[in-house]
C-alpha positions in Angstrom: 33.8 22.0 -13.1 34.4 25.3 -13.4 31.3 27.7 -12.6 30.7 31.3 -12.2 30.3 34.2 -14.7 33.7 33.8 -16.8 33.2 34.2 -20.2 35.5 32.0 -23.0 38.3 34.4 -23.2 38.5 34.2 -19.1 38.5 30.7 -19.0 41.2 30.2 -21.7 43.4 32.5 -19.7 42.0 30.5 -16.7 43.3 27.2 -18.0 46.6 28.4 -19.8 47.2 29.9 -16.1 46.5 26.6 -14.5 49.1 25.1 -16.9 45.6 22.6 -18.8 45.5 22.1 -22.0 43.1 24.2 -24.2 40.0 22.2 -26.1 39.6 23.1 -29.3 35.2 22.5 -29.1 34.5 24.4 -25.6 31.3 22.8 -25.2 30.0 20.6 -22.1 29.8 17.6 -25.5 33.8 18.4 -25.4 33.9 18.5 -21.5 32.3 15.2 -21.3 34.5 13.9 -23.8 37.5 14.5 -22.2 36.2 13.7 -18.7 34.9 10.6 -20.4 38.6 9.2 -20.9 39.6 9.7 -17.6 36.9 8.3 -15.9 36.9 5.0 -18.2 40.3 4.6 -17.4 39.6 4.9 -13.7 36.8 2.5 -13.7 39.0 -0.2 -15.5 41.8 0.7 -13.0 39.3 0.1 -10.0 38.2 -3.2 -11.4 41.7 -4.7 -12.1 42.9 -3.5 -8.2 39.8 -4.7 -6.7 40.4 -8.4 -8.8 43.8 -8.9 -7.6 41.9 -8.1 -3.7 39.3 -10.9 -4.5 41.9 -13.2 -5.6 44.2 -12.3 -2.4 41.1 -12.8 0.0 39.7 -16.4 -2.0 43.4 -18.1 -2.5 42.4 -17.8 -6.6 38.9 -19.8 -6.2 37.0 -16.5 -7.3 33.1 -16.7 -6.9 31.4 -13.6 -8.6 27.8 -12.6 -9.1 26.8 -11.2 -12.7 24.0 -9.6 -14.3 23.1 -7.3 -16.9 20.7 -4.6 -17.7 19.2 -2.6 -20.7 18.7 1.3 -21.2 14.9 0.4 -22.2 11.9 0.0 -20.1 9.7 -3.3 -21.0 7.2 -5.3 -19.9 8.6 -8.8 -20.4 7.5 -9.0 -23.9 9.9 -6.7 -25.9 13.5 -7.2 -26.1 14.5 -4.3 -28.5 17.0 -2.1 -26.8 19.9 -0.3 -28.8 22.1 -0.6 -25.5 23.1 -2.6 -22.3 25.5 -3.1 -19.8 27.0 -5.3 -17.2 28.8 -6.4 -14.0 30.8 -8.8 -12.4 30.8 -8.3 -8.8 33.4 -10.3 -6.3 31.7 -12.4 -3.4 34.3 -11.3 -0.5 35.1 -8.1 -1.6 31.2 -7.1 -2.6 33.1 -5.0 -5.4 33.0 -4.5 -9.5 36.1 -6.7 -10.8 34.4 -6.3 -14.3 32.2 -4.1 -16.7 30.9 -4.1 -20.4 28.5 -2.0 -22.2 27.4 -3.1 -25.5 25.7 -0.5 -28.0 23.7 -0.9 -31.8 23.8 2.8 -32.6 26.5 5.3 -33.1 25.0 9.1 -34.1 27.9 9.8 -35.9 28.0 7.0 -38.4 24.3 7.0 -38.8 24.5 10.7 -39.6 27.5 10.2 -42.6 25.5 7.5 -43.9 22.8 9.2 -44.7 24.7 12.0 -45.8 26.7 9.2 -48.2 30.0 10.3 -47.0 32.7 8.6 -44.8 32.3 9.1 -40.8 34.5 12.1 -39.4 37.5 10.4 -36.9 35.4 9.9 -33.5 35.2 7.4 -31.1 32.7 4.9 -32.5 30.2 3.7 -29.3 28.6 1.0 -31.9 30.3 -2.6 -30.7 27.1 -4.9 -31.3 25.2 -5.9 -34.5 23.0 -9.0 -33.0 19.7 -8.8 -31.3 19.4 -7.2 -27.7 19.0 -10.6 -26.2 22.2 -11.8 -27.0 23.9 -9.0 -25.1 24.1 -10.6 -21.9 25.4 -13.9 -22.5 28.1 -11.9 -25.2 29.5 -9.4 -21.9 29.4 -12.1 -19.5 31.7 -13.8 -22.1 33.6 -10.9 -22.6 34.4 -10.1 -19.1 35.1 -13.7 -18.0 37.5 -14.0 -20.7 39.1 -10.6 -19.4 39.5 -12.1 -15.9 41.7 -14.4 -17.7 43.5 -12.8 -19.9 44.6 -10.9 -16.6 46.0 -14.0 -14.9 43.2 -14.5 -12.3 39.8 -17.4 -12.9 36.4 -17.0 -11.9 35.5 -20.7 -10.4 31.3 -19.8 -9.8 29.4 -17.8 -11.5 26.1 -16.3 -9.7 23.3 -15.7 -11.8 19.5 -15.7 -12.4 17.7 -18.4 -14.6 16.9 -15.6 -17.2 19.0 -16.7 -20.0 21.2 -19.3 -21.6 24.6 -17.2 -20.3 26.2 -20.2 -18.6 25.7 -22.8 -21.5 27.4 -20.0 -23.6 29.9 -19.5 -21.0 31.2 -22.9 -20.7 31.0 -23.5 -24.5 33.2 -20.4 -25.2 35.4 -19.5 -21.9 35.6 -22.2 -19.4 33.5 -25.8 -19.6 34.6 -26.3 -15.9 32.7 -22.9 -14.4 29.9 -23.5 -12.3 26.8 -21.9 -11.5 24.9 -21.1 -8.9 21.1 -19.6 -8.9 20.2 -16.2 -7.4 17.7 -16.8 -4.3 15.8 -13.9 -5.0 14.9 -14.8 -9.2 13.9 -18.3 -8.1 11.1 -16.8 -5.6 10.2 -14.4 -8.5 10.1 -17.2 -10.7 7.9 -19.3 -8.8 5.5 -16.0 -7.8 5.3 -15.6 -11.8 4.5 -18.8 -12.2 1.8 -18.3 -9.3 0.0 -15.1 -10.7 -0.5 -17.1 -14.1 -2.0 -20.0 -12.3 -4.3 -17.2 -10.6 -6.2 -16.4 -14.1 -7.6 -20.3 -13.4 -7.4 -20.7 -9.4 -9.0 -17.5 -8.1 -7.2 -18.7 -4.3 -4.1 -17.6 -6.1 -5.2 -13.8 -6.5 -4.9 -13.1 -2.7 -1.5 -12.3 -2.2 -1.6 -14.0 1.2 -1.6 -17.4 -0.5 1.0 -16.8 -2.9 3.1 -15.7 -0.3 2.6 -18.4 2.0 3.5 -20.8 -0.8 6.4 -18.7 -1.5 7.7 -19.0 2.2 7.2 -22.8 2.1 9.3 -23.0 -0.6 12.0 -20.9 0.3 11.9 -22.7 3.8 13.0 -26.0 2.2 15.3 -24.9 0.4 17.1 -22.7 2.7 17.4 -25.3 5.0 18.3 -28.1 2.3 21.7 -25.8 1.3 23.6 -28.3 -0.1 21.6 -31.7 0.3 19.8 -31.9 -3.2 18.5 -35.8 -2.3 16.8 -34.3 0.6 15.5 -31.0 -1.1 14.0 -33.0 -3.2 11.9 -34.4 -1.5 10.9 -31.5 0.4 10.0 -29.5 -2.6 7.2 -32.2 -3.0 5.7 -32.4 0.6 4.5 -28.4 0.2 1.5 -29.4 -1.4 0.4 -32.0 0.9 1.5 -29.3 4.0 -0.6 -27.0 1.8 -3.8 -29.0 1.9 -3.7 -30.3 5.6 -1.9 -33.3 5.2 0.8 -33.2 7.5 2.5 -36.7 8.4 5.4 -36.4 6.3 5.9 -33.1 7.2 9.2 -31.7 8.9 9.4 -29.6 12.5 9.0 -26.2 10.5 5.4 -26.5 9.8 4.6 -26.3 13.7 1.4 -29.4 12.9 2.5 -31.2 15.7 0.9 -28.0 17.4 -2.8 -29.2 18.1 -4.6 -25.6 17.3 -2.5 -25.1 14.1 -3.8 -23.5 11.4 -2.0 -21.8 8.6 -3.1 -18.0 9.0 -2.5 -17.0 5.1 -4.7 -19.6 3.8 -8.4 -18.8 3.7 -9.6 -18.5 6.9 -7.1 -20.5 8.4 -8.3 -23.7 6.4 -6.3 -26.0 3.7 -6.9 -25.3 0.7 -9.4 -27.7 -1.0 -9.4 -27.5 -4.7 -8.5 -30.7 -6.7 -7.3 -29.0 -10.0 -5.1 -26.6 -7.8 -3.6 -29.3 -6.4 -2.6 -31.1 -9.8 -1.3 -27.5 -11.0 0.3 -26.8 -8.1 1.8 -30.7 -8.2 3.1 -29.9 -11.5 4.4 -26.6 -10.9 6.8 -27.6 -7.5 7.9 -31.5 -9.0 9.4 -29.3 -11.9 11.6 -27.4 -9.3 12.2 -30.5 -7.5 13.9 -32.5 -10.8 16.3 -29.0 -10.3 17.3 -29.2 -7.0 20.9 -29.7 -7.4 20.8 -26.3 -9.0 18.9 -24.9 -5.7 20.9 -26.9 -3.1 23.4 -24.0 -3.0 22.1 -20.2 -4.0 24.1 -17.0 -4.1 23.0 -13.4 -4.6 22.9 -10.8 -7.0 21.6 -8.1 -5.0 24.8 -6.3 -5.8 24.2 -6.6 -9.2 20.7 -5.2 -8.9 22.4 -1.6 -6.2 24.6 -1.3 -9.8 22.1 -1.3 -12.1 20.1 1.2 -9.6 23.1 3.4 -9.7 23.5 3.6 -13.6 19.6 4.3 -13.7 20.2 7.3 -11.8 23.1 8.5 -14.0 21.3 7.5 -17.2 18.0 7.1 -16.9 16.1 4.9 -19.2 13.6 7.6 -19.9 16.7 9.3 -22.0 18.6 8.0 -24.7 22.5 8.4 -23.9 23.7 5.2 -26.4 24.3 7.5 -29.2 27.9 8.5 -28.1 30.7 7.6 -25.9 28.2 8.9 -22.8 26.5 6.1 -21.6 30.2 4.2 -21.3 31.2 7.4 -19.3 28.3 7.2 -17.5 28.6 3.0 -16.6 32.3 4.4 -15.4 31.4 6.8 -12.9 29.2 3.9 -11.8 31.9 1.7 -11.3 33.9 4.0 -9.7 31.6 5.3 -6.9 30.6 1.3 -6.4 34.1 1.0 -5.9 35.2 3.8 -4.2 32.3 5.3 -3.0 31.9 9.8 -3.9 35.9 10.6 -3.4 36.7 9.1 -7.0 35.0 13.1 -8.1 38.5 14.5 -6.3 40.4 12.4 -7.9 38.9 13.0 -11.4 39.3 16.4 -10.8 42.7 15.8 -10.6 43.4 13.6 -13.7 41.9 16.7 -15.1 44.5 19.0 -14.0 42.2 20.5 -11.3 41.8 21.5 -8.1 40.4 18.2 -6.4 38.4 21.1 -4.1 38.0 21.9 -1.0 34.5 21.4 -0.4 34.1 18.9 -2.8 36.2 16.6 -0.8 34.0 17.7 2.1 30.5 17.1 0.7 31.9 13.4 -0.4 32.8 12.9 2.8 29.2 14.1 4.2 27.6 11.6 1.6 30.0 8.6 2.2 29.1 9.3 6.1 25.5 9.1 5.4 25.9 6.3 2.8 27.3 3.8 6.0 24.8 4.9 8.6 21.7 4.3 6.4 23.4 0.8 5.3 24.0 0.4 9.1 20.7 0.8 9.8 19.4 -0.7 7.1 21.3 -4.1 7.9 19.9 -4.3 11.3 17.1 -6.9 12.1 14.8 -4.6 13.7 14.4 -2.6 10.1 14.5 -5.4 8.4 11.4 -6.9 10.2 9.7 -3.2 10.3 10.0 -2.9 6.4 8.1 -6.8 6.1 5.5 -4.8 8.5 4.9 -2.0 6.5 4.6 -4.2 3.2 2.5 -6.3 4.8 0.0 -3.2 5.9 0.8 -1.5 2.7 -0.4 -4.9 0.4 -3.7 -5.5 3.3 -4.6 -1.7 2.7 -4.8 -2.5 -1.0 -6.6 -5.4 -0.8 -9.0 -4.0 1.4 -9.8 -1.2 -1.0 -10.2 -3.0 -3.7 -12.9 -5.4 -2.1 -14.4 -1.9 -0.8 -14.1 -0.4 -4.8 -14.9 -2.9 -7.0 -13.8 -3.3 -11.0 -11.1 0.0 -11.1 -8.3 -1.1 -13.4 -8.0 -4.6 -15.3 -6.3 -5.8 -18.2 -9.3 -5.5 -21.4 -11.9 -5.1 -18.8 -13.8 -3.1 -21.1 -13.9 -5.2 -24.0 -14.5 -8.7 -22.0 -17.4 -7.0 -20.5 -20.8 -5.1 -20.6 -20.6 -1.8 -19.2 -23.5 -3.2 -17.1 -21.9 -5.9 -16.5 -19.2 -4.4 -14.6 -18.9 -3.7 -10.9 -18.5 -0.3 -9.8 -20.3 0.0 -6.5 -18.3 1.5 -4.1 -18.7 0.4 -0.8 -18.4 3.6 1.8 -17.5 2.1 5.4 -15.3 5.7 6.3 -16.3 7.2 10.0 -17.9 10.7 9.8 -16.5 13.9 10.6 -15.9 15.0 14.0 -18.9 16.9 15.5 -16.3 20.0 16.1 -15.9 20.6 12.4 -19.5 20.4 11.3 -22.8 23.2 12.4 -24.2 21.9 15.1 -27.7 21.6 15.9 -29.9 20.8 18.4 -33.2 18.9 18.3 -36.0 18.0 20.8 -39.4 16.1 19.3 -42.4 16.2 22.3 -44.8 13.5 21.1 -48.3 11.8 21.8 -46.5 8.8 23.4 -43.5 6.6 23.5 -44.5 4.2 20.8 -43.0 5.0 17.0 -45.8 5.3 15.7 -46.4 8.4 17.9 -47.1 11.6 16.4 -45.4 14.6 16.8 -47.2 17.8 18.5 -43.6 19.8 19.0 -41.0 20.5 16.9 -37.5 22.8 18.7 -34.3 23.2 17.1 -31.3 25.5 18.1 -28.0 26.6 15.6 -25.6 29.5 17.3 -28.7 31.5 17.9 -31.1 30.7 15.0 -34.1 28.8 17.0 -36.6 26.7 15.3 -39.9 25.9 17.0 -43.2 24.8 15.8 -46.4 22.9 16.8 -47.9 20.4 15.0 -51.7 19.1 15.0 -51.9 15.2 16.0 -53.7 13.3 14.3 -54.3 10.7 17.3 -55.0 11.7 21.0 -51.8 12.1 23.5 -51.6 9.9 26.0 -52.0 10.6 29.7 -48.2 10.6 30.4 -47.7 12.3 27.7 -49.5 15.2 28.7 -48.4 14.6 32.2 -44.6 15.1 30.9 -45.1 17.6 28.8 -48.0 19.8 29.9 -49.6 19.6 26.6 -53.4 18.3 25.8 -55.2 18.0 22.5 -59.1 18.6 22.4 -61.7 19.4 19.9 -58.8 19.8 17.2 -57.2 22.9 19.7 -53.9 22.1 21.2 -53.0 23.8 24.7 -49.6 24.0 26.3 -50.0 24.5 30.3 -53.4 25.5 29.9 -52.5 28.2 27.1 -53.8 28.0 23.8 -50.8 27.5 20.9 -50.7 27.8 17.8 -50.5 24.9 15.3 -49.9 23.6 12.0 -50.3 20.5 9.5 -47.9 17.8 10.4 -46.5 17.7 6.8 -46.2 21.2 6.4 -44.5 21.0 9.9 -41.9 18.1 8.9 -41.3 20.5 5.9 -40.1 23.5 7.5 -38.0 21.3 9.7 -36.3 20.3 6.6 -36.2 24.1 5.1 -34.2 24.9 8.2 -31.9 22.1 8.3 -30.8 22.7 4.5 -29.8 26.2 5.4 -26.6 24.9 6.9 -24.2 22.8 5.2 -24.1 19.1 6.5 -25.2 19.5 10.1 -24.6 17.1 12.5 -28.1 16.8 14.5 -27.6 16.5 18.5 -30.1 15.2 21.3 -30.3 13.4 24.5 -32.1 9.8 23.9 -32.2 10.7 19.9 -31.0 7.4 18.9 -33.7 5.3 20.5 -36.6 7.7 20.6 -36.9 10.8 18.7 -35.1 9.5 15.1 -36.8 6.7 14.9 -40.3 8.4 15.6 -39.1 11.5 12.9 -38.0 8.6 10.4 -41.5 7.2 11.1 -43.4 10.7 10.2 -40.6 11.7 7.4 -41.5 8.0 5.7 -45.5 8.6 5.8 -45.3 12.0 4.2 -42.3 10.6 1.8 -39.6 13.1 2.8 -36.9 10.8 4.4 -34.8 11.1 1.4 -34.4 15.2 2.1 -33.6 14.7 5.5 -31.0 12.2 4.8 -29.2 14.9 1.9 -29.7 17.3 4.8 -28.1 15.9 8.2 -24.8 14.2 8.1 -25.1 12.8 11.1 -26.4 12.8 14.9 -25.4 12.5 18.3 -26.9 11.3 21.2 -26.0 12.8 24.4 -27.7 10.3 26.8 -24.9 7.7 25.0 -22.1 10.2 25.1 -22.2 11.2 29.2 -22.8 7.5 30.1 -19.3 7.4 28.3 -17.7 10.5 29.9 -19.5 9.7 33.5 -19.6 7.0 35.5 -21.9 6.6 37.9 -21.7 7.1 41.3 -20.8 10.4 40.2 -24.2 11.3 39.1 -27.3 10.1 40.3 -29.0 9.3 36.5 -28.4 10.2 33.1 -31.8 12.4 32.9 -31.0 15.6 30.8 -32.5 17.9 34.0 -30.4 16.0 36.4 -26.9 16.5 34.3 -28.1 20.0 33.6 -28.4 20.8 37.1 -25.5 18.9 38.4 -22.9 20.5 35.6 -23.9 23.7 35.1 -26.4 24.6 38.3 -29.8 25.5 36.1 -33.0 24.5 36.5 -35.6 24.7 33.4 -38.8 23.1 31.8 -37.8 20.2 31.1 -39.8 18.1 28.8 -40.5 21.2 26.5 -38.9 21.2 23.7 -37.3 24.6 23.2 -36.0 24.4 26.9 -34.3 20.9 26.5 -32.6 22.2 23.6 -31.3 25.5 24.3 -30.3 24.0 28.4 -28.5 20.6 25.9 -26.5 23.5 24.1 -25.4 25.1 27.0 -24.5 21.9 28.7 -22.6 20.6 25.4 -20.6 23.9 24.6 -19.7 23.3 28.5 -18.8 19.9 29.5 -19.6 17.3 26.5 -17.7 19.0 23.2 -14.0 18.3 23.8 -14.8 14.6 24.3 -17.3 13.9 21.8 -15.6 11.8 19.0 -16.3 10.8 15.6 -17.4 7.3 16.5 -20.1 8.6 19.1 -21.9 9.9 15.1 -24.7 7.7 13.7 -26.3 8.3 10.4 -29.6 7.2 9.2 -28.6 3.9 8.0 -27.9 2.8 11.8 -31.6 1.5 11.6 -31.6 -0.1 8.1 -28.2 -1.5 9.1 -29.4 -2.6 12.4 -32.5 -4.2 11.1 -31.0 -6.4 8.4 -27.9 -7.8 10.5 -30.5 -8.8 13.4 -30.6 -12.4 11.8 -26.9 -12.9 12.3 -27.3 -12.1 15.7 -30.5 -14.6 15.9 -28.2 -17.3 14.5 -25.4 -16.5 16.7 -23.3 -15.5 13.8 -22.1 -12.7 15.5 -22.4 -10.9 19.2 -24.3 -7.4 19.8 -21.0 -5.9 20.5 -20.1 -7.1 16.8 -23.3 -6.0 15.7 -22.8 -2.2 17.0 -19.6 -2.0 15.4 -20.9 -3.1 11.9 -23.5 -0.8 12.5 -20.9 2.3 13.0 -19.3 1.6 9.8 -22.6 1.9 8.0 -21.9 -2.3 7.7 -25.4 -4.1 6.6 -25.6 -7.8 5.2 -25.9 -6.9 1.7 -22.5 -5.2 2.1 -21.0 -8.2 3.3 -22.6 -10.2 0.8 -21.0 -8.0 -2.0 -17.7 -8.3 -0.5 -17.7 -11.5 0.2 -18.5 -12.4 -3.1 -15.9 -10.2 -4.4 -13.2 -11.9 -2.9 -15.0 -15.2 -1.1 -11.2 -16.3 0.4 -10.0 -13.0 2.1 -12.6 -10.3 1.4 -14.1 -10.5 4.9 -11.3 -10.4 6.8 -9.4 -7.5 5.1 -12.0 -5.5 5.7 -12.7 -6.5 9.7 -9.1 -6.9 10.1 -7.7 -3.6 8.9 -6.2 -0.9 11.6 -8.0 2.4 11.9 -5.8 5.4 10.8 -3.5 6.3 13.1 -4.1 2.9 15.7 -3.5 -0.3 16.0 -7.7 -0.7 16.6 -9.1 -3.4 13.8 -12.2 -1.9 12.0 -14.6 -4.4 13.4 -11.9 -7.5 15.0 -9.1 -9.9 14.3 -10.7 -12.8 16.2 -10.7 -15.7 13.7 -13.6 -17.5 15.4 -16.0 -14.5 14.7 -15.2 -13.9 11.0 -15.3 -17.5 10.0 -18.6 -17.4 11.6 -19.6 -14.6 9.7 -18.3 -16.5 6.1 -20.2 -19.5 7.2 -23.3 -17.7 7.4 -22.8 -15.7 4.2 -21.9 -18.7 2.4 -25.3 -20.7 3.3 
């Protein structure tokens, strides 16, 4: 209140100046205490003006919303908290006409007990002696009974099903008070009651489902308000709707629709399971015997902004129930609910201050901001956008945790064998971009175009590091071959153009390769035709002499040109996609093509040049293109999926043992969430949306 560097003789002048009385204790506990005072007293003034507005604006039939809250984080299963506090809100006026704050503990008197001495005069916070529980029902007694004493009658109460406040209401304050349920506890209640039936019904763990039986739930009774018969029987048509059986159904369910098919269920199917059914039967006809409490559902949302805004003023991470602070601190609640930030002036002036300058302005910024974020927030277009984000946030997770595996369960440790458990992760991420990665160049001249060939040249180009070797074949080169390339193998001597070169073992040949790749950190390997022809013969070679593995630690990736400029360039612009032909086109050279170190050092030049600002990450392949490749050929044979779908799995490193394991981590949803997700930054799915191709897919994998 008052800052700066004043020391206590200043601000005793200060005050007696100012005409405010000293305080004996000139500590912030004093400062609070006095402060304290007049901000209860403001709160309880706010209430009883905001009560007569209610009572003005309803003719005397008051409807109120009321809920209560503890200073204690739990978990559902501990009810043990020393404090708690409460609100009655007005329907019209969307204000606090009532507040209570019950405490067990006063520091004080705790202190002189144990000292054996009579507590010092104080003002004792302690007003409760029963269990934390019984708090609730006690303040919404309390503060009912207050409305009365003040001349006015609260006709319905609005409330969640989370304890026995209105029996003890109408036993205690008024028999003739009705109730009505808060919307958003009954969906909680039913989603509780659908997680628990998920430990048995493994459909239930999908979100998707529970949601979907949430929404059929809600829709009958929001559009029952006030018709318990007919709610009723509503309530028990969801699980028919649920499992395809749609004849008594109403005009929300869209089955009269010929291609209908309920999107959140598996696949787009009914559900099918028989004890589901009886659980799920059992579960909705015990809603339905309760429908005349349903027909007619209020809110407590302003209930639930209240207890947000105490939170922040006394968070339940720190223990204010000790003293008169938590009450002070449930005040200023009450008061900027009520008032919104200019109730700080005014406090400053019960205090004998200055209400200040640019504290009235900085109240002003904040209630400014307060109504343009509720503006926006209120509009349907945010509305629908947060449901969006929810939804991508909650398909995101699911997807990971089909990708991850076991992370983070409830006693997963004990249940289970560590080898038991399932921690294979399941890496579908894109590479890097070429640009961020060395790049080098590769060119393989071989003794045909089979591969099985052998390889008799070996070029590769970094910056300006070049790598070139021969190799001795171990079978003769073909006549095209040699043709192409100029080079001929005779009596165990290998001639290039006539010119005798030197050579060396094949292995030892395939292992300097290697040497030279490891000397830069996760190359990405480029060449033109690589992917068809010269990877598959060097796997070939690498796999005979038992060397793939180091080849696979040392390239991250490759790239093959041919694929990339029949990408960038469309034809007619070019005459072919022949690496001379593009080479002499782009950048006007003409070299030896078909020898290895010229293809590779004329590819550089022609990347650096035309190709490397539009290469992406998805024109990368790795290794496991070919194992991939291989092993999702028979869904293709069985028209399980397309070639296009086929190249896409293949990009995400996506082979049918992969989709096994996720499918039989989540058989319902596992599939999709993983084809279905967006790529960062897009709205492009990972593989595709299209229903018809994943349920294919799930019918193969579940043969």
């Amino acid at each position: 209140m008052i800052n700066g560097g004043f020391g206590e003789t200043h601000v005793s002048s200060l005050l007696a100046a100012l005409n405010i009385p000293s305080i004996t204790h000139r500590n912030l506990k004093s400062r609070e205490r006095e402060v304290g005072a007049h901000l209860q007293l403001m709160a309880e003034e706010s209430c009883k003006k905001h009560l007569e507005e209610e009572a003005n604006l309803t003719n005397g039939d008051l409807s109120a919303s009321f809920d209560g809250a503890w200073q204690k984080r739990g978990a559902g299963r501990g009810y043990n908290s020393l404090t708690g506090h409460a609100s009655l809100i007005g329907e019209k006026t969307k204000k606090c006409i009532s507040f209570s704050v019950k405490g067990k503990y006063c520091r004080v008197c705790t202190s002189a007990k144990k000292k054996g001495v009579p507590p010092r005069k104080h003002n004792c916070c302690r007003n409760w002696t029963g269990s934390a529980k019984s708090m609730e029902p006690a303040m919404a007694c309390e503060m009912l009974q207050g409305v009365i004493d003040k001349g006015q009658r609260v006709q319905t109460l609005v409330m969640d099903n989370d304890s026995t406040t209105i029996a003890r209401v109408k036993a205690t304050v008024d028999h003739s008070i009705t109730k009505k349920s808060d919307g958003n506890h009954i969906r909680k209640g039913l989603g509780g009651s659908l997680v628990e039936l998920s430990k048995t019904h493994k459909v239930l763990r999908n979100y998707k489902v529970r949601t979907h039986i949430e929404r059929c739930f809600m829709y009958s009774i929001r559009q029952n308000q006030n018709n318990a018969t007919q709610l009723a029987a509503d309530l028990e048509k969801i699980v028919p709707h649920l499992y395809g059986e749609h004849e008594l159904c109403g005009t929300w369910c869209k089955s009269q629709k010929t291609d209908y098919k309920p999107k959140n269920l598996p696949y787009g199917k009914p559900l099918s399971s028989t004890p589901l059914r009886c659980d799920l039967e059992v579960l909705l006809r015990k809603y339905a015997t309760k429908a005349n409490e349903l027909d007619s559902l209020g809110s407590t949302q302003y209930n639930e902004s209240f207890n947000h805004m105490v939170s922040s003023k006394a968070p339940k991470r720190l223990f204010y129930g000790g003293s008169e602070s938590l009450k002070t601190r449930v005040s200023a609640t009450v008061c900027q609910k009520n008032d919104g930030y200019k109730y700080i002036s005014e406090l400053n002036k019960r205090c004998k201050m200055s209400p200040g300058k640019y504290t009235i302005k900085f109240a002003s910024k904040l209630m400014h901001s307060l109504q343009k974020r509720q503006k926006k927030q209120s509009q349907q277009e945010f509305k629908r956008r947060r449901l969006e984000l929810k939804h991508e946030r909650s398909s995101k997770d699911a997807t990971h945790s089909v990708l991850e595996g076991d992370t983070y369960d409830s006693k997963i440790g004990l249940e289970l064998d560590e080898g038991d458990i399932d921690i294979e992760d399941i890496n579908i991420s894109p590479p890097e971009k070429a640009r961020e990665q060395p790049l080098i160049f590769i060119d393989l001249e071989t003794t045909g175009l089979a591969r099985t060939s052998d390889i008799v040249q070996i070029s590769a180009i970094c910056d300006k590091d070049r790598f070139n070797i021969y190799t001795a074949p171990t079978q003769p080169i073909s006549l095209e071959a040699s043709q192409a390339t100029g080079l001929t193998y005779v009596g165990g001597i290998l001639k290039h153009n006539g010119q005798i070169v030197q050579t060396t073992d094949i292995k030892a040949g395939l292992e300097q390769f290697v040497e030279y790749l490891q000397k830069y950190k996760d190359p990405i390997l480029i060449g033109h035709n690589i992917q068809n022809f010269d990877v598959p013969i060097l796997i070939n070679q690498l796999n005979k002499y038992d060397l793939i593995s180091k080849l696979n630690t040392s390239a991250s990736g490759f790239i093959d040109t041919l694929k990339l400029a029949k990408r960038i360039w469309k034809k007619p612009l070019i005459k072919n996609y022949k690496q001379e032909t593009l080479v002499n086109f782009f950048l006007g050279i003409n070299y030896e093509a078909h020898n290895a170190m010229a293809d590779v050092i004329s590819l550089q030049q022609l990347f650096e040049a035309k190709m490397s600002s539009s290469c992406l990450s998805a024109d990368i392949f790795t290794l496991c293109y070919y194992t991939c490749k291989e092993s999702l050929d028979p869904l293709v044979k069985a028209k399980a999926i397309s070639s296009l779908t086929m190249k896409k799995l293949v990009a995400c490193s996506l082979n049918l043992k992969k989709l096994k394991l996720i499918h039989k981590r989540n058989p319902e949803f596992g599939i999709s969430h993983v084809f279905t997700e967006s790529l960062e930054g897009t709205k492009t799915p990972r593989i595709t949306k299209s229903k018809r191709v994943i349920e294919k897919i799930v019918d193969y994998l579940n043969k």
